[in-house]
C-alpha positions in Angstrom: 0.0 0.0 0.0 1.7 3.6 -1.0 0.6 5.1 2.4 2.3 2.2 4.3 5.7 3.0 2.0 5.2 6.6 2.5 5.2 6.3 6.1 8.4 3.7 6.0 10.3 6.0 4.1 9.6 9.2 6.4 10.5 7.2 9.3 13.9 6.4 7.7 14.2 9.8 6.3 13.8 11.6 9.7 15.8 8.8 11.6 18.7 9.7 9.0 18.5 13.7 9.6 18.5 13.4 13.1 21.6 11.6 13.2 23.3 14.1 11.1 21.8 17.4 12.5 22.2 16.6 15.7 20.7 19.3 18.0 23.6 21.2 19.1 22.0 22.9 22.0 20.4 19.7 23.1 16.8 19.9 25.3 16.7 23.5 25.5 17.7 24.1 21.5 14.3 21.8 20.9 12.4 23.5 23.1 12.8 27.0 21.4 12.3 25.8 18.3 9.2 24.3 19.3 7.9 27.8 20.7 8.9 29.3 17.2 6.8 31.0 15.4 8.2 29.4 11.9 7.4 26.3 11.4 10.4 24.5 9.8 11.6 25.6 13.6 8.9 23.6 15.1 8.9 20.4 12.6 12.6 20.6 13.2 11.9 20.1 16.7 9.3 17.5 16.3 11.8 15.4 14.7 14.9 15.6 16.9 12.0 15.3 19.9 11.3 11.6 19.1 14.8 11.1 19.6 14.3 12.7 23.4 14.0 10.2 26.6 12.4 13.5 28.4 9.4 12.4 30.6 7.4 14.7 28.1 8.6 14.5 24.8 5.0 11.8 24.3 2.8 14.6 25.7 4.7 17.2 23.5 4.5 15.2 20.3 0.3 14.4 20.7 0.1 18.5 21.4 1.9 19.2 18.1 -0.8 17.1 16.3 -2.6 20.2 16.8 -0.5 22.4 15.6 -1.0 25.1 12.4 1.2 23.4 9.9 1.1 20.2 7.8 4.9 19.2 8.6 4.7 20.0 11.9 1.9 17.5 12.4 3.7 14.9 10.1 6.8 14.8 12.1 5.4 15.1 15.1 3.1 11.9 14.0 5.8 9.9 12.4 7.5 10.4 15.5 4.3 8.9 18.0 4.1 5.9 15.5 7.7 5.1 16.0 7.8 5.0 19.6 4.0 3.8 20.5 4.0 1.6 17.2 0.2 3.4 17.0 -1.8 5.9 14.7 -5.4 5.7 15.8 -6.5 6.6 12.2 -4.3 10.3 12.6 -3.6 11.9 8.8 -1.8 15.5 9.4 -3.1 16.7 5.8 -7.1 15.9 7.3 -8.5 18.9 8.6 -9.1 19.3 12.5 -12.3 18.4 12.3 -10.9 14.9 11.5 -8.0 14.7 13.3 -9.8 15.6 16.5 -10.8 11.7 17.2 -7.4 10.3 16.7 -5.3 13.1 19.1 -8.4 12.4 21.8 -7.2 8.6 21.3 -3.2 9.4 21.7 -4.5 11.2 24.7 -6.2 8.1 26.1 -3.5 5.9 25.2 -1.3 8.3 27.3 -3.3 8.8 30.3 -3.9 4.9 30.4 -0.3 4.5 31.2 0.1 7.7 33.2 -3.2 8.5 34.7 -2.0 11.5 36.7 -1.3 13.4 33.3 -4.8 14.2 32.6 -4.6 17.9 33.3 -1.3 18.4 30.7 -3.9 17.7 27.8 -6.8 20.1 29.0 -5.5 23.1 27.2 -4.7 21.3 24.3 -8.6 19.9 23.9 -9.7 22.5 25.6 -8.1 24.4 22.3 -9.0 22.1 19.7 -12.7 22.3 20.5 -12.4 26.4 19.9 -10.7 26.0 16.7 -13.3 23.5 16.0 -16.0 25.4 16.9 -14.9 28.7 15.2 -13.7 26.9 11.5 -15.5 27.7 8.5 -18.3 24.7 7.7 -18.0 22.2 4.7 -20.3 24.0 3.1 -19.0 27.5 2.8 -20.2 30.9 3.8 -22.8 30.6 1.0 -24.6 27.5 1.8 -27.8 27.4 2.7 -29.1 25.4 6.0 
């Protein structure tokens, strides 16, 4: 299946540039990047952060499934699938709308195995249901109801 191969080879792609762009600066370096406000910065990060054994780096890769930009969301999911070997249906090109259902389920997975980190995901539904709520319907301004 082409999406299968897809996935294989941006798995070994991003294995293959994190060994050679090592982050220099180490945690900290990611963690400015991911508060960037460009987001080759941020996907950047999301790469070199599935390499991380920081207590966080799961949480921070499910919270940048949300995030503004396609390759953001692509590392940051190629990156999940790697290390929980899980994709719960998550496409980074689907709108929010459709991803919604697969981040909930990498939240779940989450708190299943640490049940006291329920609050570190609030915000980040919490945010996804006002992005939700506020995007434009399917059918346009014009439609009719």
């Amino acid at each position: 299946m082409k999406v299968n191969a897809f996935w294989a080879a941006l798995s070994a792609m991003s294995l293959a540039l994190a060994a050679v762009g090592c982050d220099p600066a180490g945690r900290a370096g990611i963690e400015q990047r991911l508060a960037s406000e460009e987001p080759q910065d941020r996907a950047g990060a999301a790469r070199d952060l599935a390499q991380s054994n920081a207590p966080d780096t799961d949480i921070r890769l499910i919270h940048l499934l949300a995030d503004q930009d396609e390759a953001v969301r692509f590392f940051a999911a190629a990156a999940l699938h790697r290390r929980t070997g899980e994709r719960f249906g998550y496409r980074a090109e689907a709108p929010l709308r459709e991803r919604e259902g697969a981040i909930a389920q990498y939240v779940q997975w989450y708190c299943q195995k640490h049940p006291d980190a329920g609050p570190r995901f609030e915000g980040l539904m919490a945010g996804m249901k006002t992005l939700e709520h506020n995007a434009p319907s399917p059918g346009g301004e014009g439609s009719s109801s």
